[in-house]
C-alpha positions, 0 to 999 in steps of 0.5 A: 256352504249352503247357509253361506250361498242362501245369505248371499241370495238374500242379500242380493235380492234385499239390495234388489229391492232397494231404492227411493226408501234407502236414498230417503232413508239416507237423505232424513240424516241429513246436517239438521237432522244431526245436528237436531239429534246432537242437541237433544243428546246433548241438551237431556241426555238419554232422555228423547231415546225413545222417539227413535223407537216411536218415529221409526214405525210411524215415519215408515208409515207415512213413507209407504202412504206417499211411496203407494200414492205416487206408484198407483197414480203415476204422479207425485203429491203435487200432481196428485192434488192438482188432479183429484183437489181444488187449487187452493189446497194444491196452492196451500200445501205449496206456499206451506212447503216452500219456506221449511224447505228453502230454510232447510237447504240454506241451513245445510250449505251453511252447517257444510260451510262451517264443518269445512271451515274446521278443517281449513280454518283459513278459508271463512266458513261463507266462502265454503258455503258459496263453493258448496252452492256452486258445486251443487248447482252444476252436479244437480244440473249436469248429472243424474241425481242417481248417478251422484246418490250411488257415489255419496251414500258411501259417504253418508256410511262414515255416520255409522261411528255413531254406532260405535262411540257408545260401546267404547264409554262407560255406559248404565245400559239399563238406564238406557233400555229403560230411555228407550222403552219408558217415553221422558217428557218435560212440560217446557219449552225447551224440551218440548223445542227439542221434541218437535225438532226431532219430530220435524227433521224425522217426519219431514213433509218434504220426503212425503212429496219426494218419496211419492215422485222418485216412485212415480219416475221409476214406475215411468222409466221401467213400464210407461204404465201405471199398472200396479202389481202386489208384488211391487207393493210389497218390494216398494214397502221392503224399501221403505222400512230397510230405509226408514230402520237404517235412518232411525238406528243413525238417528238412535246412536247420534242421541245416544253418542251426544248424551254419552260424550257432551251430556256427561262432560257438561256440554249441555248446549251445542252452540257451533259444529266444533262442540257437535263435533266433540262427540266422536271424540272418543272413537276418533281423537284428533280425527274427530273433526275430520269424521264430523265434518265428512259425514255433514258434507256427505249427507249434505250432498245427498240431501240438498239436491233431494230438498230442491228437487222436491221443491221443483217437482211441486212447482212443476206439477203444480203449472204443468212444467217439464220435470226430471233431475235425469233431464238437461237444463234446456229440457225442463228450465223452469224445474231447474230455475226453481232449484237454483232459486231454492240454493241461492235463497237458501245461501243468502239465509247463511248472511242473517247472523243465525249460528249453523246449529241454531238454523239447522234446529229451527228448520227441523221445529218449522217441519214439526209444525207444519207436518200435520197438515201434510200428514193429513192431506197424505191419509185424505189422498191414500183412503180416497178410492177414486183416487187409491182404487184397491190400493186404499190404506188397511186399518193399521196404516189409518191407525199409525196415521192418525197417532202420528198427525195426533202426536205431530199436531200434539207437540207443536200445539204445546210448543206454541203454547209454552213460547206464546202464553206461558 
């Protein structure tokens, strides 16, 4: 009875604690991040395994850099390098943003359109997409983005049959502890291709620059201060590896779910949603599609609006605009136009012939390549003491920054490489 009472007391205060870092979490799940993890599995089997094992401590690294900036500043990235940089590094990071998140949002509501086409085939694949824009639009503009996170984070649960398929498959379990502990590299394009994508869509700049927001907006919204307390460091850093573990075990089992189903059936190319789908084919039969299809829309609902939201948040601190998903259109109408430019760009992609899968793989490589210039701004921001004052980053969190602006910067400069000049 008394261990029953004190699990539930830490259950309580564990979900207490839980905020930006589990909808981050969540939102890093997103359709590219799927798909990214479908075609790895797919494509070298257990192979990328241990990129879960090696992203999870260094994207919770980075998560906490930008979810500690945005509690002891107040402001968000953006904000933080319009007050203490020069414009053109603000002006810089912004124009880099811009494209990786517009294609993003765009190969989102496309892999949406073409998950519900396979339920209603009857309905063509753009017209979903149009649908799922204008839905987006009016819930992103008519209702608290934490009211429609609480109602879609129940949805995104439908990934955990990933977690799953893998124990009902004959599996070599030894051959996968050794995946996962002993890194497989392969000096090609095509899995250095592979290796920046699931680099990119787990390390995504863009959660850099939403984390330290949603931070500084809660910090507003409960004290109208920027005073900083250890004790909201350390629950702020709680948040943030529960919600990096969650979104890096998903990310695991997709891996392993594709190597188990596709890779050893010859599947080793995933062209449309309907082969990505054949992976929970095991578990669910002739639901495969509907459980595939769910678990897109849903992380598709919950990550569109954190992608469009980050964007505007940039632009607004970058010109001073009023900002705030919790505000109405008339309250902030710049910050909301950016987010419908965002969308309707991010539709008008779905019409230059680039297959669902294809897009949501190219935006998770152009992350990759872009990164490291954001990861090197974040550590620039959190070892600066005018800006960070106590708060600076310890030893062990420049030690996991570097290696990963090393690795990030690594991985792109190879696949560079071997597209260009090999």
């Amino acid at each position: 009875m008394a261990k029953s009472k004190g699990f539930k007391d830490w259950l309580k205060r564990t979900m207490n604690i839980l905020g930006p870092g589990l909808i981050t979490g969540a939102s890093d799940d997103d359709p590219s991040g799927i798909a990214t993890y479908s075609q790895a599995g797919a494509g070298f089997g257990n192979a990328t395994l241990w990129t879960a094992l090696l992203s999870f401590p260094l994207m919770a690294a980075m998560q906490e850099m930008c979810a500690r900036i945005g509690i002891v500043t107040g402001e968000g990235l953006a904000g933080t390098l319009k007050k203490y940089y020069s414009k053109p590094v603000l002006y810089f990071i912004v124009l880099l943003s811009f494209p990786a998140i517009v294609l993003n949002i765009g190969a989102d509501i496309e892999g949406m359109g073409a998950v519900a086409n396979l339920i209603v085939p009857s309905v063509n694949a753009p017209v979903f997409s149009f649908i799922f824009t204008v839905i987006l639009l009016v819930c992103i503009i008519y209702f608290p983005y934490q009211k429609i996170a609480s109602i879609l984070k129940y949805l995104c649960a439908i990934l955990l049959v990933y977690l799953v398929v893998p124990f009902i498959v004959k599996q070599d379990w030894m051959q996968i502890v050794k995946s996962t502990f002993i890194p497989t590299i392969h000096f090609d394009k095509e899995f250095l291709n592979i290796l920046v994508a699931i680099l990119g869509t787990t390390i995504s700049p863009y959660l850099f620059f939403w984390q330290a927001t949603m931070e500084s907006e809660g910090k507003k919204e409960a004290k109208g201060s920027i005073m900083v307390d250890k004790k909201e460091v350390i629950s702020m850093q709680k948040d943030v590896s529960i919600g990096m573990l969650l979104s890096n075990v998903v990310m695991f089992f997709i891996i392993l779910t594709a190597a188990s189903v596709l890779f050893k059936n010859g599947i080793h190319k995933i062209d449309t949603v309907e082969q990505a789908a054949e992976a929970l084919k095991p578990l669910a039969g002739n639901l495969a599609y509907l459980l595939f299809a769910l678990g897109v829309l849903g992380t598709g609902f919950l990550a569109i609006p954190v992608l469009s939201g980050c964007l505007s948040y940039m632009f607004a601190e970058t010109f001073g605009w009023e900002e705030g998903l919790d505000k109405k259109f008339h309250e902030a109408k710049g910050f909301y136009i950016i987010i419908i430019i965002s969308l309707v760009v991010g539709l008008g992609l779905n019409f230059l012939g680039i297959s669902p899968i294809q897009a949501l793989v190219y935006t998770a490589v152009l992350y990759g390549l872009t990164a490291p210039v954001a990861i090197a701004i974040v550590m620039h921001i959190c070892n600066n003491k005018k800006i960070m004052g106590k708060f600076t980053n310890h030893p062990i969190s420049n030690i996991a920054g570097v290696i990963t602006f090393l690795l990030m910067g690594t991985a792109a400069v190879m696949l560079i490489y071997f597209q260009f000049f090999s």
